[in-house]
N, C-alpha and C positions, 0 to 999 in steps of 0.2 A: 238819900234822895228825898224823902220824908220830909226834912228841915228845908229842903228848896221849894218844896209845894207850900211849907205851911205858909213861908215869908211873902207870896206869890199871891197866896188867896186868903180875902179877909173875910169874916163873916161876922154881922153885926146884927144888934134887935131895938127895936124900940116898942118899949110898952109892952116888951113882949120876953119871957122868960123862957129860953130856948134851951135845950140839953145842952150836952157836949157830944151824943148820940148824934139829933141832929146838923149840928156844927161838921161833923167829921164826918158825914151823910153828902153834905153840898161839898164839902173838899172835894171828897172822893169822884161826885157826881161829875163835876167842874174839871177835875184833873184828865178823867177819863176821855170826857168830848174834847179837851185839846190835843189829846194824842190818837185820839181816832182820828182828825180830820188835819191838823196841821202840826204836829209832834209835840210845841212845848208851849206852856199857856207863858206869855209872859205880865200881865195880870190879871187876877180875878178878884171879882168881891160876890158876895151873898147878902142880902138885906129882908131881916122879917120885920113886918110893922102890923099891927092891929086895925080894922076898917069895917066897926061895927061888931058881929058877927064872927065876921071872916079873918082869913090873915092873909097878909099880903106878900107876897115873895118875887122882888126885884133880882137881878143876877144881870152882872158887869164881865164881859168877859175882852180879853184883847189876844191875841195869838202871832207871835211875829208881826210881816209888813201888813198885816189883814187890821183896817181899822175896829175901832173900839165897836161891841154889839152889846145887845142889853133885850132883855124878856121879863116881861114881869106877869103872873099869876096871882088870882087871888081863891082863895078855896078856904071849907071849913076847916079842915086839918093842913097842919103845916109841912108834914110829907108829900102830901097830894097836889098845895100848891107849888114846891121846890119840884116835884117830876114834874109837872106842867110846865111850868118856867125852864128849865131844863133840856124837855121836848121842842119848844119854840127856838130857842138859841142854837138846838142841835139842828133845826130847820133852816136857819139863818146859815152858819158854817157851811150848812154840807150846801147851798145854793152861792156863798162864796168860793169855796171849791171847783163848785163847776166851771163860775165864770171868769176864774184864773186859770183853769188849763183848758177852757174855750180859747182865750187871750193868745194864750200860749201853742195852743198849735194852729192858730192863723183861723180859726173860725170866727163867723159873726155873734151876733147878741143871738141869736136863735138857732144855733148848732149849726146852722149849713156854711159849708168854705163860702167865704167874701169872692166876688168875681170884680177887680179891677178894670176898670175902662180907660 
């Protein structure tokens, strides 16, 4: 199953010289919120870039019929900004989720049943 995450999710750097620790860090990260929230990522990518100082941590994520999301952090270390970037996207998901089994059992945009006239 391993070989189907790797081909699934990319992760790239510019300017910036990243582990293979961190690399298999955002896999893992990436892999885990698709099957919390909608079972199977069908793409992902991870992107570190340099901006100053700081680094900057982009994250591409798609899940089934759920369109394309994307989060991007920027922090002094590049673990701190992939959890933050990560945090944001699991924010996105889990308010997709809602508002597909809102959809789904006949309620409005704001939880309450729709009343017909």
């Amino acid at each position: 199953m391993e070989v189907a995450i790797d081909k699934a999710i990319t992760v790239g750097s510019s300017n910036v010289e990243i582990g293979e620790a961190l690399a298999e860090r955002a896999r893992s990260a990436l892999s885990d919120l698709a099957s919390r929230y909608f079972g199977r990522i069908t793409t992902g990518s991870v992107h570190f870039g340099r901006e100053g100082i700081d680094f900057r941590c982009s994250v591409n994520m798609q899940c089934g019929g759920v369109p394309m999301m994307s989060a991007e952090a920027s922090h002094k270390d590049p673990h701190v900004a992939l959890t933050v970037a990560i945090d944001k996207l699991g924010k996105q998901l889990r308010r997709a989720k809602r508002g597909l089994r809102d959809e789904k059992s006949g309620h409005g945009a704001k939880g309450m049943p729709e009343v017909s006239r």
